[in-house]
N, C-alpha and C positions, 0 to 999 in steps of 0.2 A: 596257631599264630598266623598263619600264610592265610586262612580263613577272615582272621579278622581283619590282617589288612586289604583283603580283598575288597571287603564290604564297606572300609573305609573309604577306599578309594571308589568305590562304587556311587555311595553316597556324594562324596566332591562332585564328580561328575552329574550327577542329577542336581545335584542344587547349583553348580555355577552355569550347567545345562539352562534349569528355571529360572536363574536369574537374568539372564541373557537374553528372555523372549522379549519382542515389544511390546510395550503397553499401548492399550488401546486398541488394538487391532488394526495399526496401520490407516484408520479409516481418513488420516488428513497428512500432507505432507508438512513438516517444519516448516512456519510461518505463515500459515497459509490459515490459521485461527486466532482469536483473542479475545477475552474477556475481562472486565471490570464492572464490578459489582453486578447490578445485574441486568448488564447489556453485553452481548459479544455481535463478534463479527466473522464467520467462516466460509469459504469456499464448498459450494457443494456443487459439483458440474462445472459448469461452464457459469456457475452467478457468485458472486460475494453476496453473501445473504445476513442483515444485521437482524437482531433478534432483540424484544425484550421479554425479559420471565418477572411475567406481574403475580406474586403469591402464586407460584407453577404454571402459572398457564403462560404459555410462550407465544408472544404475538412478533410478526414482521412487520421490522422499521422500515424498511427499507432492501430492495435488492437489483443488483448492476449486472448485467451481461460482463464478461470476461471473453477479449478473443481467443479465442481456442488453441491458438499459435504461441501464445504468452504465458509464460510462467509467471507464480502469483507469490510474494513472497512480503516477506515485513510487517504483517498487519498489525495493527495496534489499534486498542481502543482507551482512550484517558479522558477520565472524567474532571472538572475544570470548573471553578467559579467565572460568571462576568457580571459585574455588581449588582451580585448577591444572587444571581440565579444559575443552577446547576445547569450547566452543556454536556455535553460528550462529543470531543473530535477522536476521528475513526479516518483509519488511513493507511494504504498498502501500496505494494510497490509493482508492476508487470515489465518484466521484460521480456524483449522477443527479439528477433533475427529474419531478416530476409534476403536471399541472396540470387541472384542471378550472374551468368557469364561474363557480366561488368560490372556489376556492383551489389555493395553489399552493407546494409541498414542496419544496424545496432540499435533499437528503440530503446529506453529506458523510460516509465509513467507514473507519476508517481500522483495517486488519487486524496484528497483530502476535502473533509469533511466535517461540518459540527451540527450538532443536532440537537433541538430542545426534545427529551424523550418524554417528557412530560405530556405535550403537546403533539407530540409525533409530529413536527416541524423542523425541515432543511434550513440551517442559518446561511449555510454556505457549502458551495460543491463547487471543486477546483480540481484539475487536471493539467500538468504539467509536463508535459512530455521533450524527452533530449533527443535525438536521434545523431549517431556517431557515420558518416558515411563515408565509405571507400567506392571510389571508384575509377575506371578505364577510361580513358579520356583521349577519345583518338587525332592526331594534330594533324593530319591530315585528309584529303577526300579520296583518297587508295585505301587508307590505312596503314599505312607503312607503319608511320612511328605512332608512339602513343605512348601518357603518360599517366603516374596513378596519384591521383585526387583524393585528399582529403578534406574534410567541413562536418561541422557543425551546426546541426537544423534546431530549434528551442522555439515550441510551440506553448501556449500559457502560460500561467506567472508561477511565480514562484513564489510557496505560501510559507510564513514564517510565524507559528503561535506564537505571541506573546505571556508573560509570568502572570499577567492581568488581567488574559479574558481575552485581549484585543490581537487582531493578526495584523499584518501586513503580506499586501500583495504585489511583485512586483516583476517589472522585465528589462528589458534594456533601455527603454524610453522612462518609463516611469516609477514610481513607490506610492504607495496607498498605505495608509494607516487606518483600518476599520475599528468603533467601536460599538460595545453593545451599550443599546438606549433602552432601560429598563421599561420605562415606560411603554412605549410602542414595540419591544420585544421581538428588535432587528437590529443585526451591523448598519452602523451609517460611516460614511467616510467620514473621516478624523480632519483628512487634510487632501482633499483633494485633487488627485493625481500627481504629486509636486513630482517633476521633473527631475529627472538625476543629471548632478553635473558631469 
């Protein structure tokens, strides 16, 4: 009896052991890959590197430097009609930190992209970056006093796919509405920088 339950419990342990391992062997962190159908987009080093697997053979769409300082997370790739022709937007998020004795940068980038894969054609490449900043701010030329600073830095527009096909791009000045023009097989602006009240 003591035999058999030994080997039972022997067994639990090996299989919730093996169940336990990771899959894949670790070779990517969480979010840091993605694919649809068959396009993906992965990190490998210091590049985000997009692929396409034509009948197995796997060609580069495309591939982006990553700073080395920034962590690479959220990527996604979704495939998309814009009247009547297949795109692929492809897009991931880097954050990073820099900090010195006075201050200290919170980046957040958020990269977006659509791409005719057919064509191996860029429709559009957008980079959006917040940066969150603290800092020491001394009020006087002794330094006696001094006080701590906060703002917000917002470099690029900020991209918004549409159900349509069509994005919008926009910032604190303005909003763009792009569409695709099958014919000549580009975004054109919709509406032309119209100004935000």
């Amino acid at each position: 009896m003591k035999k058999t339950m030994l080997l039972i419990a022997l067994s639990l342990i090996t299989v919730v052991g093996y169940g336990q391992k990771k899959k894949g062997g670790g070779k990517t962190a969480a979010g840091t890959s993605a694919k649809t159908e068959n396009v993906s987009v992965e990190l490998k080093g210091n590049k985000m590197i997009a692929s396409v697997d034509n009948a197995g053979k796997k060609e580069e769409l495309f591939s982006k430097t990553v700073d080395g300082s920034r962590k690479v997370s959220e990527a996604k790739v979704t495939k998309f009609k814009a009247q009547g022709t297949d795109l692929f937007y492809v897009s991931w998020k880097e954050v990073g930190s820099t900090k010195t004795d006075l201050k200290k940068e919170d980046a957040t980038a958020i990269v977006s992209e659509i791409w005719d894969v057919n064509t191996k054609t860029q429709m559009i490449g957008n980079t959006q970056t917040t940066t969150h900043i603290v800092e020491k701010v001394f009020l006087d030329k002794l330094k006696n006093a001094s006080e701590t600073q906060e703002r917000m830095r917002r470099e690029g527009f900020e991209f918004t796919l549409l159900p349509t096909g069509d994005f919008i791009l926009k910032d604190k000045k303005s909003e763009t509405k792009y569409s695709y023009n099958a014919t000549d097989k580009k975004y054109v602006a919709a509406n032309a920088g119209k100004k935000k009240k």
